[in-house]
BATI-463703 format. One record per residue (C-alpha): x, y, z. Coordinates in Angstrom, 2 decimals. Layout:
BEGIN
- X / Y / Z
...
END
This chain:
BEGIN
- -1.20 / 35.05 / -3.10
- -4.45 / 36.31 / -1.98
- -6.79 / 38.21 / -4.84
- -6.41 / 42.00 / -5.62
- -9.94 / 42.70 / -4.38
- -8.63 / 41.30 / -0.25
- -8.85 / 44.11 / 1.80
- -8.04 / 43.90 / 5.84
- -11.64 / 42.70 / 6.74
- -10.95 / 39.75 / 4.30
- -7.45 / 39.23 / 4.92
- -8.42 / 38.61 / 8.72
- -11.40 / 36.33 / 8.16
- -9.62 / 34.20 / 6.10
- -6.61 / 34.34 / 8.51
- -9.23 / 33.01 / 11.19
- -10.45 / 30.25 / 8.96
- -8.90 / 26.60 / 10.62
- -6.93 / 24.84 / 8.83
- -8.65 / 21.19 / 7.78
- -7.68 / 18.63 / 10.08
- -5.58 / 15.81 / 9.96
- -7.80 / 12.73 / 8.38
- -6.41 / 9.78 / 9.71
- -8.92 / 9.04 / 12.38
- -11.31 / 8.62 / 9.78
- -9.17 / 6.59 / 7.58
- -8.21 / 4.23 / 10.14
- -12.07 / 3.69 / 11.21
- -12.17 / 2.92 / 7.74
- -9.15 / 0.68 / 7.60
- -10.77 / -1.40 / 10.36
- -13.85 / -1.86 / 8.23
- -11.75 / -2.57 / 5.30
- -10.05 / -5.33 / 7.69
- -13.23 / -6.64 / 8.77
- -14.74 / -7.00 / 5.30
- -11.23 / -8.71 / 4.15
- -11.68 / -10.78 / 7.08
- -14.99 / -12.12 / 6.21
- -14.53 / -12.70 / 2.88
- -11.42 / -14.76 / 3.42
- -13.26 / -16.55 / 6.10
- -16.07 / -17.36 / 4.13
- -14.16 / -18.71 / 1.33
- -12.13 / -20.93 / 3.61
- -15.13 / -22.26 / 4.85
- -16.68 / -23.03 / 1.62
- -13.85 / -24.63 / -0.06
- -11.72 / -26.56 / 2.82
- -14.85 / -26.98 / 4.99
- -12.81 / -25.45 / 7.83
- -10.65 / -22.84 / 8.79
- -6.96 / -22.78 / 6.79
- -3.87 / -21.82 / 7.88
- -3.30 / -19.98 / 4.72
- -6.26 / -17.64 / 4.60
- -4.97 / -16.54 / 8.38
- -1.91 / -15.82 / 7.21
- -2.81 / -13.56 / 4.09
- -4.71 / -12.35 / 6.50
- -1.79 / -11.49 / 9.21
- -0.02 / -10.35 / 6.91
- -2.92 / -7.63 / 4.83
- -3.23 / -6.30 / 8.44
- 0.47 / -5.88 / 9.54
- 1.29 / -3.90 / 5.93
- -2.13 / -1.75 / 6.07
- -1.30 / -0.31 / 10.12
- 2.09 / 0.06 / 8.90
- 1.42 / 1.83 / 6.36
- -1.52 / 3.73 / 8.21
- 1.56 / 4.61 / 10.71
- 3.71 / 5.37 / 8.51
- 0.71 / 8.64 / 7.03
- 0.28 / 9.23 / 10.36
- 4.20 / 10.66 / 10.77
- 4.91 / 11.52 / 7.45
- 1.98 / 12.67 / 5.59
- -0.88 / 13.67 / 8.24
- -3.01 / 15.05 / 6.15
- -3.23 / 13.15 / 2.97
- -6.84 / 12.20 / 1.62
- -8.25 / 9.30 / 4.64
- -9.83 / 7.03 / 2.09
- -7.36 / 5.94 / -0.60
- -5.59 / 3.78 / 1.23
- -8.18 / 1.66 / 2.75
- -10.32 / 0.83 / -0.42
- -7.00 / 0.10 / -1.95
- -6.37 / -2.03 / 1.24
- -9.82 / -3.81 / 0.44
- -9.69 / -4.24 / -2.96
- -6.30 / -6.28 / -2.67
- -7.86 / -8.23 / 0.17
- -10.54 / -9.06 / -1.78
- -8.31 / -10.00 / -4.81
- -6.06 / -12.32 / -2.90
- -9.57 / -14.14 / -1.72
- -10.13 / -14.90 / -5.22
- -6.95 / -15.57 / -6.35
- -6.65 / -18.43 / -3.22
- -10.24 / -19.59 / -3.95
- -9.58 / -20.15 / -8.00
- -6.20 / -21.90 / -6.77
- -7.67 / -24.02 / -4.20
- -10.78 / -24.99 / -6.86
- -8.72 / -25.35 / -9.97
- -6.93 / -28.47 / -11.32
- -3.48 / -27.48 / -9.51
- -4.45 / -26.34 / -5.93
- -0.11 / -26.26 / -5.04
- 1.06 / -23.98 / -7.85
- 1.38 / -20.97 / -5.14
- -0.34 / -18.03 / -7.26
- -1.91 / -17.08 / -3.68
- 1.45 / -16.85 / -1.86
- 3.17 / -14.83 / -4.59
- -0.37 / -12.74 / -4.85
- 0.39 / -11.90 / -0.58
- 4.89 / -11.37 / -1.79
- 3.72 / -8.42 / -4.27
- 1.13 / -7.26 / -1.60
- 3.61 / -6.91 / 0.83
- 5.92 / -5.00 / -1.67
- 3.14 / -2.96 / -3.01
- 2.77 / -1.49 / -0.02
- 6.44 / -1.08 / 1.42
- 6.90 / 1.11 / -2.08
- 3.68 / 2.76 / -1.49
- 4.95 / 4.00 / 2.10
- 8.82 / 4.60 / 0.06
- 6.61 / 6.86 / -2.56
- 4.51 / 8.97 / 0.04
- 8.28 / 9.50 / 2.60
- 10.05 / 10.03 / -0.58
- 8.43 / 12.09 / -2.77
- 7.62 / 14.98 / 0.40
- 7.27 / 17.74 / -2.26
- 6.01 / 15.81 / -6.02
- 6.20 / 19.24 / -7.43
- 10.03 / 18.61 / -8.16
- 9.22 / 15.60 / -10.10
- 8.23 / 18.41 / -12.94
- 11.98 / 19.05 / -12.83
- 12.59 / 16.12 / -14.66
- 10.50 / 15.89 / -17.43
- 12.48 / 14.57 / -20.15
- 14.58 / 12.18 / -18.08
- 11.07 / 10.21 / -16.79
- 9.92 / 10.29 / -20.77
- 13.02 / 8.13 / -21.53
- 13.02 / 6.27 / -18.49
- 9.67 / 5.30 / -19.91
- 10.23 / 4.64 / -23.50
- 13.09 / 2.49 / -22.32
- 10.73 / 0.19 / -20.00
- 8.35 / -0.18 / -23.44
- 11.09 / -1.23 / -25.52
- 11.96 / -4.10 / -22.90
- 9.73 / -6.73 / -24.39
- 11.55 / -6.11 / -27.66
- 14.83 / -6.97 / -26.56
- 16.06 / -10.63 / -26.03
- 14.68 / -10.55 / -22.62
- 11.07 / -10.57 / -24.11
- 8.90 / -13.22 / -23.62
- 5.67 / -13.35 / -25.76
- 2.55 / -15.36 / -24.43
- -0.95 / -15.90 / -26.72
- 0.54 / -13.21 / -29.37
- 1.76 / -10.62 / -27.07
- 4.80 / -9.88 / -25.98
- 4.33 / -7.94 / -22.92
- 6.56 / -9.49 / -20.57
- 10.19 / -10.17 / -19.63
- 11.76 / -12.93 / -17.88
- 14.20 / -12.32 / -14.54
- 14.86 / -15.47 / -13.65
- 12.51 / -17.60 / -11.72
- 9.74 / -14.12 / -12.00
- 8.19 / -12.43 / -14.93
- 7.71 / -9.20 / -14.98
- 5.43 / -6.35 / -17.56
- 7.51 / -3.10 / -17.77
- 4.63 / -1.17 / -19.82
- 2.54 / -1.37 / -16.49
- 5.73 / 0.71 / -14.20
- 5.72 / 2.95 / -18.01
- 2.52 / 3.99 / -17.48
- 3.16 / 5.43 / -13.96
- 5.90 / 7.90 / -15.90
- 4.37 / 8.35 / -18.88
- 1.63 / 10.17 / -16.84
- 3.93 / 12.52 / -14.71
- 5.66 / 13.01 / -18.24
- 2.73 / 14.13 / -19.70
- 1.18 / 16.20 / -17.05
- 4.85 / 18.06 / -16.49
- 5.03 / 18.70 / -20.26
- 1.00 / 19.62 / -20.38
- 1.02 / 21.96 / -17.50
- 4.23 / 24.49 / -18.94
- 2.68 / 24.32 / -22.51
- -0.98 / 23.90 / -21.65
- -1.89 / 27.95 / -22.53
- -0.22 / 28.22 / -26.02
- -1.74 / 25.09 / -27.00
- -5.31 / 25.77 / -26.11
- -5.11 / 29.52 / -27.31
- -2.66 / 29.11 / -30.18
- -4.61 / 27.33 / -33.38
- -5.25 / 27.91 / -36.89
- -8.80 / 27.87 / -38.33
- -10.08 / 26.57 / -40.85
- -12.63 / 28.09 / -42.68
- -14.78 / 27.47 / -46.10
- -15.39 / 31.64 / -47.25
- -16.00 / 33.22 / -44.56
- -17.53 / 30.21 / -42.27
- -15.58 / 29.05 / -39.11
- -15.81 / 25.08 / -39.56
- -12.86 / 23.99 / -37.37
- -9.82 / 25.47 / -35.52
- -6.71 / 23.24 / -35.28
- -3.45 / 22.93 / -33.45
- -0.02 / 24.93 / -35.23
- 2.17 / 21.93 / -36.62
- 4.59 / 23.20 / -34.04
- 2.51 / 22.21 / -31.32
- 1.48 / 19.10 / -32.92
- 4.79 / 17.77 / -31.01
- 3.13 / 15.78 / -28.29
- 0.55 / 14.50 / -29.98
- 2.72 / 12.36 / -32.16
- 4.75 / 11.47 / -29.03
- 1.85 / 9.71 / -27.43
- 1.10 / 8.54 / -30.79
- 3.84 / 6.55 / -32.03
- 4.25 / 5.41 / -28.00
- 1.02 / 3.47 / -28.70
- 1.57 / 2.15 / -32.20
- 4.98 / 1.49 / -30.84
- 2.84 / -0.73 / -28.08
- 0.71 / -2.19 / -30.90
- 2.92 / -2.63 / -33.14
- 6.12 / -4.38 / -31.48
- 4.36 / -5.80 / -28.37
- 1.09 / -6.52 / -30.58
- -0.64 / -5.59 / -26.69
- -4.03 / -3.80 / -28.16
- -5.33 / -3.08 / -23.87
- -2.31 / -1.21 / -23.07
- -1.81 / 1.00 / -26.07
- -5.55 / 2.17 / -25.62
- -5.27 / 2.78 / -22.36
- -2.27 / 4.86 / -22.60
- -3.35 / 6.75 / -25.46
- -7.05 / 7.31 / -24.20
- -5.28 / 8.53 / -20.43
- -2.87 / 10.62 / -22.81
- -5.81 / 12.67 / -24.51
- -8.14 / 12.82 / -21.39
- -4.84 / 14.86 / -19.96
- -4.47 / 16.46 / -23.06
- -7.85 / 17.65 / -22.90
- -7.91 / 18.71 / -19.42
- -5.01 / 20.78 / -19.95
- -6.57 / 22.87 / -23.00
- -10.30 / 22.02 / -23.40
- -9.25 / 21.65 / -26.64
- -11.98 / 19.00 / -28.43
- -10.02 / 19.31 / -31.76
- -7.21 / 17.70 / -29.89
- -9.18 / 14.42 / -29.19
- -10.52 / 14.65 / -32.32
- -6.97 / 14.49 / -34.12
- -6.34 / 12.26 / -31.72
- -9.01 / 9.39 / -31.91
- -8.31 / 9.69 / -35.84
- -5.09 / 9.02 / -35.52
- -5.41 / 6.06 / -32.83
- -7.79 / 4.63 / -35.42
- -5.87 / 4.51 / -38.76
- -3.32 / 3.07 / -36.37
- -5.20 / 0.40 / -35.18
- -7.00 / -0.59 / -38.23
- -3.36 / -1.11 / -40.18
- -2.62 / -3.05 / -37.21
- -5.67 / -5.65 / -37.98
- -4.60 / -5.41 / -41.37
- -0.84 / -6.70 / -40.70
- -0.93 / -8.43 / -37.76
- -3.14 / -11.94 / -37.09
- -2.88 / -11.39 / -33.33
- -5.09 / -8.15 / -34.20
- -7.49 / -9.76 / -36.59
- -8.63 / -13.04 / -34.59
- -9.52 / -10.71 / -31.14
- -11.53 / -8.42 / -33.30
- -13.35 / -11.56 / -35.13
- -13.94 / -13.14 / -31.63
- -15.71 / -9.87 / -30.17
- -17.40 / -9.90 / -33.72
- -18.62 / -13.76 / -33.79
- -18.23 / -15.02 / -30.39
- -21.01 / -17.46 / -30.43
- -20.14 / -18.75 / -34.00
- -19.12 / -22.47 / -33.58
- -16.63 / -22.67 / -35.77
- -14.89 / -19.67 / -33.97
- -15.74 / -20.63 / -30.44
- -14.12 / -24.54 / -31.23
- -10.99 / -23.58 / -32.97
- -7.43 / -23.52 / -31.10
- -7.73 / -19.71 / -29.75
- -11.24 / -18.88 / -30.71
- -13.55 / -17.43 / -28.42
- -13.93 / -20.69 / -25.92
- -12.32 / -18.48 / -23.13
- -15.18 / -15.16 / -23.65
- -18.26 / -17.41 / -24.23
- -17.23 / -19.52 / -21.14
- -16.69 / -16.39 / -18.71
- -20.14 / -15.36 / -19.56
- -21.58 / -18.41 / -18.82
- -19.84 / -18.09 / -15.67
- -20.94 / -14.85 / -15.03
- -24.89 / -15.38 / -16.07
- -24.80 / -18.65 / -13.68
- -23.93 / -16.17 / -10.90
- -27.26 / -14.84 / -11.02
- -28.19 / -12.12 / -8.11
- -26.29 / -13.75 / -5.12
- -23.52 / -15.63 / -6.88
- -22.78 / -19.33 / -6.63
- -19.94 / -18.76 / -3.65
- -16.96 / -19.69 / -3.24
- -16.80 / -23.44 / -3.19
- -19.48 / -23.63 / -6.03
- -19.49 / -22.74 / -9.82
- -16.89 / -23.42 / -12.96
- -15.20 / -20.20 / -13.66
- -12.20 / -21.84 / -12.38
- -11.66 / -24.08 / -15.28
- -11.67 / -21.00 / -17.29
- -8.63 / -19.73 / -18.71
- -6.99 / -16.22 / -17.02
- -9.94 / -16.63 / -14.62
- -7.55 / -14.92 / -11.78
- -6.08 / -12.50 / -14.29
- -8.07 / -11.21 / -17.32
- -11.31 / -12.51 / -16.02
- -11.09 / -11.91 / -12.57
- -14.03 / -9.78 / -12.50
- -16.44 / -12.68 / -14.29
- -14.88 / -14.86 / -11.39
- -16.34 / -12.01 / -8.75
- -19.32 / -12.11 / -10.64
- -20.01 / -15.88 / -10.51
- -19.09 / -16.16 / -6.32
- -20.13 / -13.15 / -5.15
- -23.45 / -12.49 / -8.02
- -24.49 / -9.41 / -9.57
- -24.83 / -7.62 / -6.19
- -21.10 / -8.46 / -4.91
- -19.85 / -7.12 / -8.90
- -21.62 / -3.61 / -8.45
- -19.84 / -3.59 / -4.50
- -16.52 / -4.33 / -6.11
- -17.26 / -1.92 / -9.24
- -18.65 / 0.60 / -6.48
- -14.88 / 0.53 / -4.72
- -13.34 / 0.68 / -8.15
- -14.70 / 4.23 / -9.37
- -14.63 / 5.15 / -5.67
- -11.15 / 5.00 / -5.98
- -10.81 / 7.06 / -9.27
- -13.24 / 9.45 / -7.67
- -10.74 / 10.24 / -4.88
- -7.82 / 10.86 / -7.69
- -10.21 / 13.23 / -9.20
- -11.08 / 14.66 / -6.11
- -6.93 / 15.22 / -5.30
- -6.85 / 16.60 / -8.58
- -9.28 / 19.60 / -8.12
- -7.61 / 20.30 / -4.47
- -3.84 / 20.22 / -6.30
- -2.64 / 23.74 / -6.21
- -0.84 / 23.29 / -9.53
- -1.28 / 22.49 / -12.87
- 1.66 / 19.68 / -13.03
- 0.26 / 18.36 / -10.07
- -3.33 / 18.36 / -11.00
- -2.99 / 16.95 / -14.12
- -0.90 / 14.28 / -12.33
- -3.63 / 13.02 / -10.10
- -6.18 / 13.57 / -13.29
- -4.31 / 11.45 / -15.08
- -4.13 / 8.54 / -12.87
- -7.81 / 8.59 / -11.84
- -8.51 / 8.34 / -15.46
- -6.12 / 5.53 / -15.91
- -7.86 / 3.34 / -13.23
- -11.22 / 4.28 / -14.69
- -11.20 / 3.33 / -18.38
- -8.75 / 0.33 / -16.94
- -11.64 / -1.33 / -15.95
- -13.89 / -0.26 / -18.45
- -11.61 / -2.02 / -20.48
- -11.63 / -5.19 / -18.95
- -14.94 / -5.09 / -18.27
- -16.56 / -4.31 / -21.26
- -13.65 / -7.04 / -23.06
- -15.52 / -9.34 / -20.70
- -18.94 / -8.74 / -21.92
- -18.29 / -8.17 / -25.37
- -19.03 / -4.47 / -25.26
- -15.07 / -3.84 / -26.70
- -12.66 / -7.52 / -27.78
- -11.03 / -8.25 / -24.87
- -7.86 / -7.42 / -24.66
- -5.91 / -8.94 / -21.60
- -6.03 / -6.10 / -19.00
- -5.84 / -6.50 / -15.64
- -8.49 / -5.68 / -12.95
- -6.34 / -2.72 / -10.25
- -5.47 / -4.56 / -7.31
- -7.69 / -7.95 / -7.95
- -6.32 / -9.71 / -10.57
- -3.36 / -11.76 / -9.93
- 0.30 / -10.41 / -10.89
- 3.00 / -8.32 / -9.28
- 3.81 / -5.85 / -11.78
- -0.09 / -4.25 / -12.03
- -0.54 / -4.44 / -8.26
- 2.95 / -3.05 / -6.90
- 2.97 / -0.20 / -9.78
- -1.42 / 0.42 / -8.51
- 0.49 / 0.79 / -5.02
- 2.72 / 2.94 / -6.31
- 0.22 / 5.19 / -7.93
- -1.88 / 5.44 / -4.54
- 1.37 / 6.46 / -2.93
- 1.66 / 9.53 / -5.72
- -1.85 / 10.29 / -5.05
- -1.01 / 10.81 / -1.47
- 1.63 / 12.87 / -2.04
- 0.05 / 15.31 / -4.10
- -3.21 / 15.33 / -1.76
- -0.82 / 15.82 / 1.72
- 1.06 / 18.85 / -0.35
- -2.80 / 20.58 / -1.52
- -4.19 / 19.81 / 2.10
- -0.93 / 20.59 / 4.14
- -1.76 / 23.92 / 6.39
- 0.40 / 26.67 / 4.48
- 3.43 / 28.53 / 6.99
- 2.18 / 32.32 / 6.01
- -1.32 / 32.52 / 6.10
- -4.84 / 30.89 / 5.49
- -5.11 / 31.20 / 1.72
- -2.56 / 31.52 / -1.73
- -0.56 / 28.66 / -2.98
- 1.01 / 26.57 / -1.33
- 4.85 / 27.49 / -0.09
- 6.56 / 24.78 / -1.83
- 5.37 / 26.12 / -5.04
- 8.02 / 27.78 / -7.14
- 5.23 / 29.60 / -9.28
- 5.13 / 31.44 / -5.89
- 8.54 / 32.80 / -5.64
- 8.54 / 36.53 / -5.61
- 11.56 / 38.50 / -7.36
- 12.71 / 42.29 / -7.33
- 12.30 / 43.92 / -11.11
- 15.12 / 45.50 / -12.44
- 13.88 / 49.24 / -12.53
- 14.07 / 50.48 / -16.74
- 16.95 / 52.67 / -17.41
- 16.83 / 56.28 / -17.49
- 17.83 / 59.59 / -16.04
- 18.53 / 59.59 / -12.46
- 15.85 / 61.14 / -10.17
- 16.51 / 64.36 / -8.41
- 16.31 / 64.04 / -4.92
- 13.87 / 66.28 / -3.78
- 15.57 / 69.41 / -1.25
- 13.48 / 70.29 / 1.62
END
């Protein structure tokens, strides 16, 4: 709907205004460069390691380029005019992952246990869901529809771990076992927990930032707060986390979750008093956690005395942290490559530590490159979210851009001893199936909601867009009351 102010001068200049062309020319000039830079890498590291070329490096290789065209194809006819560079610095990142994750394999003390090839299997299946997300989900608007059905679907995939099919590893019990694979449902819950929270957010988003109750001392304002009433989804997201911290003892993923919740919480009603309530809660939460659980205590007094002996020496001390940044300082401004340096002898190198292992082979200048692609990527899911033409479906894309950006904050300040480190994964570089196929799952929602904001509109050249139903117009019932007299001529 255009403003009240358009008159027929306006109407027909903005009428004349082109619609924004399709972007995949420029993403698949950027694709190609993505390619080439995969490309490289992987032949650089084959050359450093083997001293030749490898057949296995090809055929990641073969393989990174046959999923990224099809997948560029597949945009092409379905979504023509979703955002051009998501998908290729996704495609990059993964490439460069799967380098590192052959390189630490081929350098380690078990160069056959096949990390690589499963690395390339959840690639390829990233990807084929990423295309199944962007043909299915044609209008993500309707994924508002079912709020409280994705909230349970979600709560259901955190419980997992605490059922018999839970498997715990150092503490945690994040994962389950299928078989032969292993698989961490929290990191598919996240991907619902944020359409859950931007669906609920966007319907309730005005009574909860104009609605509060102040508090005052006489006749000074000192703080307004939420109604108890509304108070609702703040202890939702709440007892999700200490649910997380509590029965899965994962510290990484209940911040993350919670911090994503109130950055969407926050967006919705530029309330600060909710992140205030919010951080205080977190934080009584967490520090009853280090008060009852071990798990909790020894991660804190490893960030806290890292370099003490007695900590570093002891089964589970701080061995792993101290030796990543050796790792990283011996990368100095270049890095060691490929073939050189020891971060491979440290433990979760390819997972938890991935980026010290960047930082060791590739220096300080191939970290920042890798970091610069990182927040590139959230800055395109914060870009989608200021073109979304609805609330739901901006705070969908806000949501996830945030998620990817305090993901690696996370692991990169856990790395460095700037927060403890709490076994996060790296998006798209650090080795596992369940973070990289739900990460391609999440660029698929992102181009979604971008092809539905950028998508030329059937009326005309401005309003909302046609699939919104905030846009449906209805007839009023006229008020009751004597009929009119028809006028006689």
């Amino acid at each position: 709907m255009g403003s009240p102010e358009t008159g027929p001068d306006t109407a027909g200049a903005a009428a004349e205004v082109p619609p924004r062309r399709p972007g995949r020319r420029a993403e698949l000039v950027l694709l190609v460069a993505a390619l080439l830079t995969v490309a490289a890498t992987l032949l650089s590291a084959s050359l450093s390691v083997t001293g030749g070329l490898a057949t296995a490096p090809l055929v990641y290789l073969g393989v990174l380029c046959a999923g990224a065209v099809g997948l560029h194809v597949a945009l092409r006819l379905t979504a023509p005019h979703a955002d051009p560079v998501v998908m290729p610095v996704a495609t990059v990142l993964n490439g460069l992952g799967l380098t590192m994750v052959w390189t630490l394999q081929m350098t380690g003390f078990d160069p056959g246990h096949g990390d690589a090839d499963r690395q390339l299997l959840w690639t390829g299946t990233g990807m084929v869901l990423c295309a199944a997300t962007v043909v299915l989900v044609r209008r993500p608007w309707r994924l508002s529809m079912y709020t409280y059905l994705i909230a349970t679907a979600a709560l259901l995939l955190l419980l997992l771990p605490l059922t018999p099919l839970g498997h715990e590893v150092l503490g945690a019990r994040r994962w389950i076992l299928l078989g032969p694979f292993s698989m961490q449902p929290s990191e598919f819950a996240k991907v619902l927990l944020v359409v859950f929270l931007a669906s609920y957010l966007g319907r309730r988003r005005e009574v909860m930032a104009l609605v509060t109750r102040t508090v005052r001392i006489g006749r000074l304002k000192v703080f307004s707060v939420p109604r108890a009433r509304d108070l609702a989804p703040m202890a939702v997201g709440w007892g999700m986390a200490i649910l997380l911290l509590v029965g899965t003892k994962d510290l990484g993923t209940s911040l993350l979750l919670f911090a994503t919740f109130l950055a969407v919480l926050y967006a919705a009603t530029a309330r600060k008093s909710w992140v205030l309530i919010g951080l205080v809660a977190f934080a009584g939460g967490a520090y009853a956690a280090y008060l009852l659980f071990a798990h909790v205590r020894n991660r804190v007094e490893i960030w806290l005395n890292a370099f003490d002996p007695d900590v570093y020496g002891r089964p589970g001390g701080s061995f792993q942290i101290v030796e990543g940044m050796f790792a990283l300082a011996g990368g100095g401004l270049t890095g060691t490559g490929f073939g050189d340096g020891f971060v491979q002898e440290v433990f979760a190198a390819d997972s938890d530590l991935v980026l010290v292992s960047v930082g060791e082979k590739l220096g300080l200048t191939g970290l920042l490159a890798v970091l610069l692609l990182l927040f590139l990527l959230a800055e395109r899911g914060f870009r989608i979210s200021l073109e979304a033409r609805d609330w739901f479906l901006k705070l969908t894309a806000l949501g996830y851009a945030f998620l990817t950006a305090f993901n690696v904050f996370i692991v990169l300040g856990g790395a460095t001893l700037i927060i403890p480190l709490t076994g996060m994964t790296t998006p798209f570089l650090s080795a596992g199936g369940s973070a990289l196929t739900a990460n391609w799952v999440i660029v698929g929602l992102w181009l979604a909601i971008s092809e539905s904001a950028r998508r030329p509109q059937e009326a005309s050249g401005s309003g909302p867009a046609p699939d919104d139903p905030s846009t449906e117009v209805i007839r009023l019932r006229e008020p009751p009351g004597p009929p009119r007299r028809r006028r006689e001529d």
